[in-house]
C-alpha positions in Angstrom: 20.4 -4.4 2.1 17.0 -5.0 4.0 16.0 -8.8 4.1 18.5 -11.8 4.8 19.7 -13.2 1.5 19.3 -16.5 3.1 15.2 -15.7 2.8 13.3 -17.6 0.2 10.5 -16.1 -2.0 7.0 -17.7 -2.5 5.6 -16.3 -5.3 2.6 -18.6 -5.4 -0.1 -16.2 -4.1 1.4 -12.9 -6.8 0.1 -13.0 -10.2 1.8 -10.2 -13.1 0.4 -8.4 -15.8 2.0 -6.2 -18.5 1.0 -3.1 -20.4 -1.9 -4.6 -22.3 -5.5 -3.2 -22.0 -8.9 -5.1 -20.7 -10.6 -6.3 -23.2 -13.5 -3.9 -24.7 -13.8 -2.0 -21.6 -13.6 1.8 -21.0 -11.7 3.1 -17.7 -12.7 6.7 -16.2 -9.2 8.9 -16.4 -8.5 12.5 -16.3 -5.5 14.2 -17.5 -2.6 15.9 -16.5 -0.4 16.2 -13.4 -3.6 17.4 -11.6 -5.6 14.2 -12.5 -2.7 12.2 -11.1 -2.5 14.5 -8.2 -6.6 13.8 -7.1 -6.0 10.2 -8.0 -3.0 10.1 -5.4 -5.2 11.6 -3.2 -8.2 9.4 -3.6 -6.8 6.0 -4.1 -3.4 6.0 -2.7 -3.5 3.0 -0.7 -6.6 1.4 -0.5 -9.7 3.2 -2.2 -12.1 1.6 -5.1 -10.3 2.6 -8.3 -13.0 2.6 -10.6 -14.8 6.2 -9.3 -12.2 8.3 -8.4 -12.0 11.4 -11.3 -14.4 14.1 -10.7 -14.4 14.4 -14.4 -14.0 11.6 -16.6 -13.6 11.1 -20.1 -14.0 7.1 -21.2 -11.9 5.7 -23.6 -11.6 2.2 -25.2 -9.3 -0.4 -23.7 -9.5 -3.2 -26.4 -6.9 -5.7 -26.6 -4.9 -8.1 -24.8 -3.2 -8.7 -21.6 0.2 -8.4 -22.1 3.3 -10.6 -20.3 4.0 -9.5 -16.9 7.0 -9.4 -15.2 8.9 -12.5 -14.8 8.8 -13.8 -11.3 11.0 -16.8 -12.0 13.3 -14.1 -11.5 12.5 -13.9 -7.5 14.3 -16.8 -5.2 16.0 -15.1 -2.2 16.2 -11.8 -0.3 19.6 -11.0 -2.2 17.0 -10.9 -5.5 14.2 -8.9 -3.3 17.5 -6.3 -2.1 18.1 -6.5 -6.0 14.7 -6.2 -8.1 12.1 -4.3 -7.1 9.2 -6.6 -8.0 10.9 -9.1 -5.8 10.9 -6.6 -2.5 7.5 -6.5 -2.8 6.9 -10.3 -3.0 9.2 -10.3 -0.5 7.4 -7.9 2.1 4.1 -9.8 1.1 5.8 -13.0 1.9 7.2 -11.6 5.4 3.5 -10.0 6.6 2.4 -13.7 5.5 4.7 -14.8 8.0 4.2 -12.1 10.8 0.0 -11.5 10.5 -0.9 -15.6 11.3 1.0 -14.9 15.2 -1.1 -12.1 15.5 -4.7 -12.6 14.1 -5.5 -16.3 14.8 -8.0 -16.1 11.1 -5.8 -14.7 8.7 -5.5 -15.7 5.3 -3.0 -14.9 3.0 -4.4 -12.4 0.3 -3.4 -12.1 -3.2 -1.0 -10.0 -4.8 -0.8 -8.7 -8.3 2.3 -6.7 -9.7 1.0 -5.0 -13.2 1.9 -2.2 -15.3 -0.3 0.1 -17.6 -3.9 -1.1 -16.9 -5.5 -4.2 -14.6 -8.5 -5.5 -13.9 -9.8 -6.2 -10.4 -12.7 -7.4 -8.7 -13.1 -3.5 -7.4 -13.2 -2.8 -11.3 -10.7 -1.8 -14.0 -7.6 0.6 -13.2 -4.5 2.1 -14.5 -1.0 2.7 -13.2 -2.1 6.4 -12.0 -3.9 5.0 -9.6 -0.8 3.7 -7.3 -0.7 0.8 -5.1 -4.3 -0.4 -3.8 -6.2 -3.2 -2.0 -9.7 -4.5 -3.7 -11.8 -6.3 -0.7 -14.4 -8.0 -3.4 -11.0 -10.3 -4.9 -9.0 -9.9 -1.8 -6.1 -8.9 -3.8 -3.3 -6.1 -3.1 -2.1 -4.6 -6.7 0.8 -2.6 -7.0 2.4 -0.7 -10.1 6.4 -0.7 -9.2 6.5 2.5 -10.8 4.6 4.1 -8.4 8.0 3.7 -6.1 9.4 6.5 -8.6 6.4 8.8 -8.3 6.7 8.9 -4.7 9.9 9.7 -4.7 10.3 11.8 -7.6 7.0 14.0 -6.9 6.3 13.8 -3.2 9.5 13.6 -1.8 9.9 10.3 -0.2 13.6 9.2 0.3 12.7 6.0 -2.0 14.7 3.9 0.7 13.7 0.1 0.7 11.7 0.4 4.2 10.0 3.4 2.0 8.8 0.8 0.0 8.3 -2.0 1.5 5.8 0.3 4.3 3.3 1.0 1.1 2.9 -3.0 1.0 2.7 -3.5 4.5 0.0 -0.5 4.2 -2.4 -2.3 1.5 -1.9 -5.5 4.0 -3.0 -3.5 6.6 -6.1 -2.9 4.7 -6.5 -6.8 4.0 -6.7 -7.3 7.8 -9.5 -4.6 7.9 -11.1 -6.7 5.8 -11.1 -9.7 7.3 -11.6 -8.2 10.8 -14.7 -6.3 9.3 -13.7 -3.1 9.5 -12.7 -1.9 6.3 -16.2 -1.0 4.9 -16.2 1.9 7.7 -14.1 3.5 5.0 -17.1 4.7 2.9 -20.7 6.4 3.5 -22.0 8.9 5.7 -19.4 10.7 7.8 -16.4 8.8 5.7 -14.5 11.8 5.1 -13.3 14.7 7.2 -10.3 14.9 9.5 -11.9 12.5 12.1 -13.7 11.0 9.7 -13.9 7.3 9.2 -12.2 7.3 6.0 -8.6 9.1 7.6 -9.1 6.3 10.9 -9.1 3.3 8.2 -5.9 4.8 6.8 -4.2 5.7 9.9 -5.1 2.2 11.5 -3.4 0.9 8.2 -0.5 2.8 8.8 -0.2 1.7 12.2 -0.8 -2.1 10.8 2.2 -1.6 8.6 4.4 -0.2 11.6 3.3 -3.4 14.0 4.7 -5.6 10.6 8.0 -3.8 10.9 8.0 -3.9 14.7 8.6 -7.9 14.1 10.0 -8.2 10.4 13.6 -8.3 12.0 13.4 -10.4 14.6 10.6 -13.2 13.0 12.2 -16.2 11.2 10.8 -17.7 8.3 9.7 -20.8 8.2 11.4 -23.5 7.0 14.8 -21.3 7.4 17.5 -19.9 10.1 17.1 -16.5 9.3 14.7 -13.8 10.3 12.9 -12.1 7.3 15.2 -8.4 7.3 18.1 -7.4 9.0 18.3 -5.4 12.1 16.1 -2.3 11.2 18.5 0.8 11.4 17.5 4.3 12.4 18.0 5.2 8.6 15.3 2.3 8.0 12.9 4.0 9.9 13.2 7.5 8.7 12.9 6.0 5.1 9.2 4.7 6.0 8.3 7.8 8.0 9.2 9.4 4.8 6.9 7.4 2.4 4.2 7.9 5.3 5.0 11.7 5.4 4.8 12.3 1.4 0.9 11.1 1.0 -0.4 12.8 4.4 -3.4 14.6 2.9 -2.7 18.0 4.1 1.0 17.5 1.9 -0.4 16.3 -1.4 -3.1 19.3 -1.4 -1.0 22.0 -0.2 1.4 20.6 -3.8 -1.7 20.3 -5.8 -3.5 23.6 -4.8 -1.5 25.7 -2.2 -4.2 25.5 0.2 -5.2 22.8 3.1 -8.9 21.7 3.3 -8.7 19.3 6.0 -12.4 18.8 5.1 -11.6 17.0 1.9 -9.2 14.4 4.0 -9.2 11.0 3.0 -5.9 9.5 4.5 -4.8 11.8 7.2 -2.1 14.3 7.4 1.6 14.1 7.3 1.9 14.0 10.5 -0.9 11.7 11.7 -0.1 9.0 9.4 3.9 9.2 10.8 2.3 9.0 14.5 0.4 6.1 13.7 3.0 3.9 11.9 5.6 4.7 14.8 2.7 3.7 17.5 2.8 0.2 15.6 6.6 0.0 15.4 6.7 0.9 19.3 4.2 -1.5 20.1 3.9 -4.3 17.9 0.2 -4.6 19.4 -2.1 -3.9 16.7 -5.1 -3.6 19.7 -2.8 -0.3 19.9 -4.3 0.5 16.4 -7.9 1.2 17.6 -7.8 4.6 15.6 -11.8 4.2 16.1 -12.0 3.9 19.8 -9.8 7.5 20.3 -10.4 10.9 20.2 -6.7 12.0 19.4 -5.8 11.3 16.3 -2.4 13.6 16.4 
């Protein structure tokens, strides 16, 4: 297990969605392992889901939203060590609890759990698009079955800690937001492997390992225990993992069996495990400043 069972869950800031379609709207998707593969690469954790395919066919979504999962469901840690959905409400519940102590404006952001299809203020999306953050509705949308992807295709260890680092990731990107520094992500000069697009990522990741730095020794309000358990070594090798499976130079080395570090959006393997362990080692996110350095790893 990973967080105290004696943690409660709030599930007052996470909405849920089903399989349903938004109504009479097209959504740009490609097809095929490959499509998924460039989507990975493009979106995976934090990019505007609604321009990602190089080549895009529209098709109709008409219909309605269907039930989401039931969140009724999520009380305590012992459900979030239990249910998936519930670990993520619970890792958005403990960065709600960490971020305030160290960013004296923070606001709590949204979450969304869907399935299938969602629309966003960033514009609609499916579930091949992963986990992502949309700064226009300040909202961090995830797609549980994501978790299997990144184990199953990329080679994660699927641990919880795996997990729990991709929310603490799109968080990361929330604080961007409010500290103004997300929108370095795009334009001129965005992409590249010192490009500002791989330094919003990487400071991300780093964000993500300042949240774990604290997650198990911060109590939650209102209770006696601290939001997770002792991290073990195990812990921290599962979240290097997830970190390690969507480095750049990993996903396009698997998806063409060449490395372009030109095309880099997120950094590479090893950059994005550098970053998250300078966060864990530190807990200072003025440690992040991926923009004020000239070695990125």
């Amino acid at each position: 297990m990973t967080f105290n069972e004696g943690m409660r869950i709030d599930t007052s800031t996470t909405s849920t969605s089903g399989g349903g379609r938004g109504p009479g709207r097209g959504i740009a998707i490609g097809g095929g392992m490959g499509g998924l593969l460039i989507v990975v690469v493009a979106l995976l954790l934090g990019v505007d889901p609604s321009s990602v395919m190089p080549s895009q066919q529209q098709i109709g979504t008409g219909g309605t939203e269907a039930p989401g999962f039931d969140l009724s469901q999520c009380k305590t840690g012992a459900d979030a060590n239990d249910i998936t959905e519930c670990r993520v409400v619970a890792t958005a519940n403990s960065l709600d609890g960490i971020w305030p102590q160290l960013l004296s404006d923070y606001t709590r952001p949204k979450v969304r759990l869907f399935s299938g299809f969602v629309e966003t203020g960033c514009g609609g999306a499916d579930s091949n698009v992963g986990p992502f953050y949309c700064p226009a509705d300040q909202t961090a949308y995830f797609d549980v079955g994501f978790f299997d992807v990144l184990r199953d295709q990329f080679g994660s260890s699927g641990g919880p800690l795996a997990q729990e680092y991709v929310v603490a990731h799109e968080f990361g990107h929330h604080v961007q937001n409010l500290l103004g520094v997300l929108g370095r992500a795009h334009g001129p000069g965005a992409a590249g492997p010192t490009g500002a697009g791989v330094r919003t990522e990487l400071q991300a990741d780093c964000y993500a390992g300042v949240w774990a730095h604290y997650a198990a020794i911060t109590k939650q309000e209102g209770t006696d225990v601290t939001f997770l358990e002792p991290l073990t070594d195990k812990d921290i090798a599962d979240a290097l993992s997830a970190a390690s499976a969507v480095g750049d130079d990993r996903i396009q080395k698997q998806a063409t069996g060449r490395v372009n570090p030109e095309a880099w959006t997120h950094g590479s393997s090893a950059q994005r495990q550098k970053w998250f362990t300078e966060g864990y080692r530190t807990g200072d996110p003025k440690a992040c400043d991926t923009f004020a350095t000239n070695n990125l790893g």
